[in-house]
C-alpha positions in Angstrom: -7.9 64.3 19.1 -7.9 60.7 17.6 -11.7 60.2 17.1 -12.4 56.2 17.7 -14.7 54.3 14.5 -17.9 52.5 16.1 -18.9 48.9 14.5 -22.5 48.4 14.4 -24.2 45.4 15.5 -24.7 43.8 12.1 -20.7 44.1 11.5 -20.0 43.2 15.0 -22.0 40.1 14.2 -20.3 39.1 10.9 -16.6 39.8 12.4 -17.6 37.3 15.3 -18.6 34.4 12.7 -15.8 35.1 10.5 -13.1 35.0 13.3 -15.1 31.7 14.4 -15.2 30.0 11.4 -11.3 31.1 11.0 -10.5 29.7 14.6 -12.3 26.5 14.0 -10.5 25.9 10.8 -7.4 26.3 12.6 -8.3 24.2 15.6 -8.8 21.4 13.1 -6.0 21.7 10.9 -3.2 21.7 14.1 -5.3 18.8 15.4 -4.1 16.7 12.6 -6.9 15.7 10.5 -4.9 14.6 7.9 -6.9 12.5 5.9 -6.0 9.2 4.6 -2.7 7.5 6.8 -0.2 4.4 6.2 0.8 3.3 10.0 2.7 0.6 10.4 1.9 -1.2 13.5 4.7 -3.4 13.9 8.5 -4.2 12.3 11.8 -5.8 13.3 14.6 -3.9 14.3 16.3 -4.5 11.1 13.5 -2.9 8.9 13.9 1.3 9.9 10.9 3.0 9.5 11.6 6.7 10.3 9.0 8.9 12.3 7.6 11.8 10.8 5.3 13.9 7.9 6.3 12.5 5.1 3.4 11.5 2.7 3.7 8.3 0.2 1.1 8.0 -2.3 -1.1 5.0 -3.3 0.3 3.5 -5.9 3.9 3.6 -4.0 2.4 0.9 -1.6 3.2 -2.3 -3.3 6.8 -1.3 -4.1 7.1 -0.2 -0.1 5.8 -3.2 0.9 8.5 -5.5 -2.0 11.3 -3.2 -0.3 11.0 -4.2 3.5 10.9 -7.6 2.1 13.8 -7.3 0.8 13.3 -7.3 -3.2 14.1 -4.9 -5.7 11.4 -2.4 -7.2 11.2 -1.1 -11.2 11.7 2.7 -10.0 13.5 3.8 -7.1 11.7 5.1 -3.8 12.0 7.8 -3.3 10.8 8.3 0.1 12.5 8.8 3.5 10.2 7.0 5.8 12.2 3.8 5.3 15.6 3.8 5.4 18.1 0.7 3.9 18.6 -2.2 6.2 21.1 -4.9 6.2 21.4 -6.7 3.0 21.1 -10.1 4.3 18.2 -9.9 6.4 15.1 -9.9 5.5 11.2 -9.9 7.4 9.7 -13.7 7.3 6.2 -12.4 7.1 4.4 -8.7 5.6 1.0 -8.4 6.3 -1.0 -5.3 4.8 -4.5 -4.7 6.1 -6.7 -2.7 3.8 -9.5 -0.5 5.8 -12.3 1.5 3.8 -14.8 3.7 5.0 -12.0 5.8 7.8 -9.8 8.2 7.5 -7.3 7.0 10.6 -7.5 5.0 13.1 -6.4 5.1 16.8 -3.7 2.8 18.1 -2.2 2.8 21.7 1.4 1.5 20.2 3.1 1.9 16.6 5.9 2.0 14.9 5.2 5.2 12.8 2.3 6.6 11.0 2.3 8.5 7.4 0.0 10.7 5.4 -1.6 8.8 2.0 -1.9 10.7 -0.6 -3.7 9.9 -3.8 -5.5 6.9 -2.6 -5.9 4.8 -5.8 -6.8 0.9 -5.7 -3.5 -1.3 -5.6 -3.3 -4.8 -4.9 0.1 -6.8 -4.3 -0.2 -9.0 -7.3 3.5 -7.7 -8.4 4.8 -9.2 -4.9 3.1 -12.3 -4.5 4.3 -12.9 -8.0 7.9 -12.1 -6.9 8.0 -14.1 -3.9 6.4 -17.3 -5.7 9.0 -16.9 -8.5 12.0 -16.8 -5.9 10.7 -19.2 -3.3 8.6 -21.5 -6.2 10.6 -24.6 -4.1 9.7 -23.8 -0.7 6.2 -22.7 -1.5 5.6 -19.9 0.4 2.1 -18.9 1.6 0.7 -15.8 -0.4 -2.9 -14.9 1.1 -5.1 -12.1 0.0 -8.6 -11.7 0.8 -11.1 -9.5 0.6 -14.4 -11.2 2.8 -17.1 -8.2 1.6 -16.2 -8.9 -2.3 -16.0 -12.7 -1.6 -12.4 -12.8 -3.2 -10.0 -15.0 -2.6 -6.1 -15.7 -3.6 -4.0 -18.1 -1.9 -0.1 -19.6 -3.3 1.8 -22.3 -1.8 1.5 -23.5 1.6 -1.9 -21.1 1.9 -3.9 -23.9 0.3 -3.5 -26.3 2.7 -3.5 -24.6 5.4 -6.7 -22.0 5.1 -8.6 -24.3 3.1 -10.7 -24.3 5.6 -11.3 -20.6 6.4 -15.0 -19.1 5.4 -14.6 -17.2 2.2 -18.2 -16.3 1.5 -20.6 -13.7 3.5 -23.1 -16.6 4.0 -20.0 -19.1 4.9 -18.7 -16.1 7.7 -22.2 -15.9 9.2 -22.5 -19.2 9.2 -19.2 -19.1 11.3 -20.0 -16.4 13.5 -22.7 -19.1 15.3 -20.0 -22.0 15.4 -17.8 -22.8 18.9 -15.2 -19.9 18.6 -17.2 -17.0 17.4 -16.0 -13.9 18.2 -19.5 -12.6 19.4 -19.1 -14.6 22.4 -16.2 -12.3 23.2 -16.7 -8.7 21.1 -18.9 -6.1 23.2 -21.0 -5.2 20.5 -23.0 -2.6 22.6 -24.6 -0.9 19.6 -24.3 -3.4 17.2 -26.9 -6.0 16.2 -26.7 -8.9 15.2 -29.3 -9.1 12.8 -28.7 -6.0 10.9 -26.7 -6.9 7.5 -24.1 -4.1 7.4 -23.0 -4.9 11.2 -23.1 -8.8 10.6 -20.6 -7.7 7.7 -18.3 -5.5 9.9 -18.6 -8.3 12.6 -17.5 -11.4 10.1 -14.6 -9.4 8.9 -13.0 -9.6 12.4 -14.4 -13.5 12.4 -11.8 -13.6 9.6 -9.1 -12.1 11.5 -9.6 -14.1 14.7 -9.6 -17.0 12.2 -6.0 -16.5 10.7 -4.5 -15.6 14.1 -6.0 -19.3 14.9 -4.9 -20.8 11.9 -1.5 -19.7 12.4 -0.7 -20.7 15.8 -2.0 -23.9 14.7 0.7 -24.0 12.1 3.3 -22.8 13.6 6.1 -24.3 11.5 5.0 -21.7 8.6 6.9 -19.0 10.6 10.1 -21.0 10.9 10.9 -21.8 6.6 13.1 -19.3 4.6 10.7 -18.3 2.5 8.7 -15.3 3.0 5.0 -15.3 3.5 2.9 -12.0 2.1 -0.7 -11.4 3.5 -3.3 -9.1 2.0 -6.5 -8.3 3.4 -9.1 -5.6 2.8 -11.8 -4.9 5.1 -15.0 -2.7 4.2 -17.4 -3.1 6.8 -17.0 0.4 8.4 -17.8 1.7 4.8 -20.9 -0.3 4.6 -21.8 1.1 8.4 -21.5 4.6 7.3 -23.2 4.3 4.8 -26.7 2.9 6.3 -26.1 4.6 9.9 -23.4 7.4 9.3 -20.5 8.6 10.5 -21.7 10.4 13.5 -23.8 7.2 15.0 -22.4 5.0 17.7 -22.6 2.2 15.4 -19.7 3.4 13.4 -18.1 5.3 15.9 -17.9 2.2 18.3 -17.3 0.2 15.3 -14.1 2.3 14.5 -13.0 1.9 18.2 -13.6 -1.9 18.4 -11.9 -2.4 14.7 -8.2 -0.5 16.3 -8.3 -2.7 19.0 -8.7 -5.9 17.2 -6.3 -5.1 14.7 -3.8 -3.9 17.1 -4.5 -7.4 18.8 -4.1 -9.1 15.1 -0.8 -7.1 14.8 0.6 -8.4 18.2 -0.2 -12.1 17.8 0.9 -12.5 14.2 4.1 -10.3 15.0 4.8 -12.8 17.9 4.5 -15.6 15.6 6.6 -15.1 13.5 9.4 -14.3 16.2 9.2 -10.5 15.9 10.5 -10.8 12.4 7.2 -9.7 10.1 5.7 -6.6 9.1 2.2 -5.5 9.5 0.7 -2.3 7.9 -3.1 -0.8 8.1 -3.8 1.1 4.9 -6.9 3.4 5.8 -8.4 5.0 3.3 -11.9 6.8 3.2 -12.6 6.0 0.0 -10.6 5.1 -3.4 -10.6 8.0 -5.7 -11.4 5.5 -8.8 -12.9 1.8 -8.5 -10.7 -1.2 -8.9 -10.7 -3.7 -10.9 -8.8 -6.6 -11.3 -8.0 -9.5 -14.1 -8.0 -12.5 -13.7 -4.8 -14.3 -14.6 -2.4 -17.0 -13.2 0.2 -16.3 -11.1 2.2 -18.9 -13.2 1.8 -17.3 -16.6 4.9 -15.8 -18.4 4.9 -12.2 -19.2 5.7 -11.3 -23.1 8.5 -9.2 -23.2 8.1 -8.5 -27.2 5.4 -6.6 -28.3 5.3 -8.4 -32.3 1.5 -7.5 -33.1 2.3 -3.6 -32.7 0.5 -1.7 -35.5 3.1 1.6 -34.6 6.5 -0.7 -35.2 7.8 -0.6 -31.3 10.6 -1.7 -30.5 10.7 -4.4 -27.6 9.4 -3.8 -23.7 12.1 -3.2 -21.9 13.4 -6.1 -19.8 14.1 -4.9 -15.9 16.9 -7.8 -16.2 18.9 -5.9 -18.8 21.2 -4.6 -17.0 22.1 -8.0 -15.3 22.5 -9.8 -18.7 24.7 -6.4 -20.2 26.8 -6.7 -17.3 28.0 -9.9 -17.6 28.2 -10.2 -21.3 29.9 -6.5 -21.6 33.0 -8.4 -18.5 33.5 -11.4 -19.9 34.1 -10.2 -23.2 36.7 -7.6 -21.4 38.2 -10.8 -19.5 38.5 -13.0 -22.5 40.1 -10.2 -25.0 42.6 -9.2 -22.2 43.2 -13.5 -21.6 43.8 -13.5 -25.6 46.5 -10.2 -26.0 48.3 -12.0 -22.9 48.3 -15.3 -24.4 49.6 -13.9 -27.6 52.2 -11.7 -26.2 53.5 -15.0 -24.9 53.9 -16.6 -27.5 55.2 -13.7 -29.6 58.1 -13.2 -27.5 59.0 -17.0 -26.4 61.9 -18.3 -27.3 61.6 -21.8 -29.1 65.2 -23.0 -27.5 64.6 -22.8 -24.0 60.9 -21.6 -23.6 59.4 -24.7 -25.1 59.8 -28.6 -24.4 58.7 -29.6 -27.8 61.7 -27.6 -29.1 64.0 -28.2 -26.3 64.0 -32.6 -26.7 64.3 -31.6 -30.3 67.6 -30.0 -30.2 69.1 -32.4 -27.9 68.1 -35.4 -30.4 70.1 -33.4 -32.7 73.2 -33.0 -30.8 73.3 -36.9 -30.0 72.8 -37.9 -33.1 
């Protein structure tokens, strides 16, 4: 007879925690929590972002965001979210909103949304620097902010036109109880408005609400050839974590009030610019090393020699190589091929009836 083994209590036990532990892990992991996410809230028709799983790392951001404007990167993507578009057309606008201090956020309508991976600091200094070198003559504006480091970069049109947008902590707050505050509009429910870290989440949506304003006040930005390239990198649900935490209802009605606003933001700046610009939110809970960043001038030349090398290098490459080799390496072609042609003419052309000099000579002869 098959004799059936008894569990006692204190296994029984143990089995039921280990089977919990193992269902919760799996709950979790088909729920998504994927960690860090690129989701791109809005694009034109002509820019194909692709649905699906596919991660993109960190550093791959600034030559994503150079490719759906239309410019060329150093190293290939090779990533299938985006597919090619049409060669000639090209966004007006890319905006790319930075959030620290989340994981993902939740947004009733986008275009896609991608795993990050390997979230290390970037910064679009590579594009503005592009776009301002091929648009130097219609001056494009090139904005990136950061409101909780008090840093500020603006190109072309961009000083003129948000000169007048609060750059400081203490010029935000000093805007967030001016006629248009957003505090007259924003449930804050949890939030105070006393309290440093919330007046910090608070003036980075004053900033926001103050470029949507900005813009529809310039409209005639959105109708130039040149592209315009927004940065922006928002903190203030890193700073509410940190003092209250993640499971307070600060943060957590923080988090829900930040997705609406940006998906807001995304709308208005999208309609703007004619449904013709790009806007990304970057979320990232934190970066895996701290960035920092040199100061330099967007106007500077880059040295492509390296002469003070103590090892003997050779020169940097130059990415415009190729270009120059190409049309040295033809024309050479075209001019050797012009001269065996010419001189295969001439080698078998008959003096007599070939050539006029020749041909007035020989008839002077016969009269005379």
């Amino acid at each position: 007879m098959r004799r059936e083994a008894k569990m006692s209590p204190t296994a029984r036990s143990r089995m039921e925690a280990l089977s919990s532990v193992v269902f919760a892990f799996l709950f979790v992991y088909a729920n998504g929590v994927r960690g860090d996410t690129l989701t791109v809230l809005q694009a034109p028709d002509f820019v194909s972002f692709q649905k699906g799983e596919w991660p993109i790392s960190g550093e791959k951001i600034p030559d994503l965001v150079a490719l759906t404007m239309g410019f060329s990167v150093q190293e290939d993507l090779f990533w299938p979210g985006l597919q090619a578009g049409p060669l000639f057309q090209r966004p007006r606008a890319n905006i790319l909103v930075v959030v620290r201090g989340v994981d993902s956020l939740t947004f009733p309508q986008s275009v896609a949304t991608y795993p990050l991976e390997n979230p290390v600091p970037f910064t679009l200094d590579g594009v503005a620097e592009t776009v301002h070198s091929l648009f130097a003559e219609d001056t494009p504006v090139v904005l990136q902010l950061a409101p909780s480091e008090e840093r500020l970069y603006m190109l072309g049109k961009a000083n003129a036109v948000f000169e007048d947008l609060p750059v400081t902590l203490q010029q935000i707050r000093s805007r967030l109880t001016q006629d248009g505050s957003v505090l007259a509009t924003l449930p804050l429910n949890s939030l105070s408005k006393n309290a440093e870290a919330d007046l910090l989440f608070l003036s980075e949506i004053q900033v926001l609400h103050d470029i949507t304003a900005l813009l529809q006040r310039h409209r005639h930005l959105a109708k130039d050839h040149s592209p315009d390239l927004y940065s922006l990198e928002l903190s203030g649900l890193e700073e509410l974590s940190r003092v209250y935490g993640k499971d307070s209802p600060q943060y957590r009605h923080a988090v829900a009030l930040l997705s609406t606003v940006l998906q807001k933001f995304g709308e208005d700046v999208y309609a703007l610019y004619s449904n013709g610009a790009v806007v990304e939110v970057v979320t990232v809970k934190n970066f895996e090393a701290p960035l920092t960043r040199k100061s330099r001038s967007i106007l500077e030349s880059k040295q492509i020699s390296n002469p003070g090398s103590p090892y003997n290098l050779a020169y940097k490459y130059n990415f415009h190589y190729a270009v120059v080799f190409n049309i040295v390496l033809w024309l050479m072609i075209i001019l050797a091929l012009a001269v065996i042609a010419v001189s295969y003419s001439l080698w078998n052309m008959d003096p007599g009836y070939d050539s006029i000099i020749y041909r007035m000579t020989n008839q002077k002869i016969r009269m005379d």
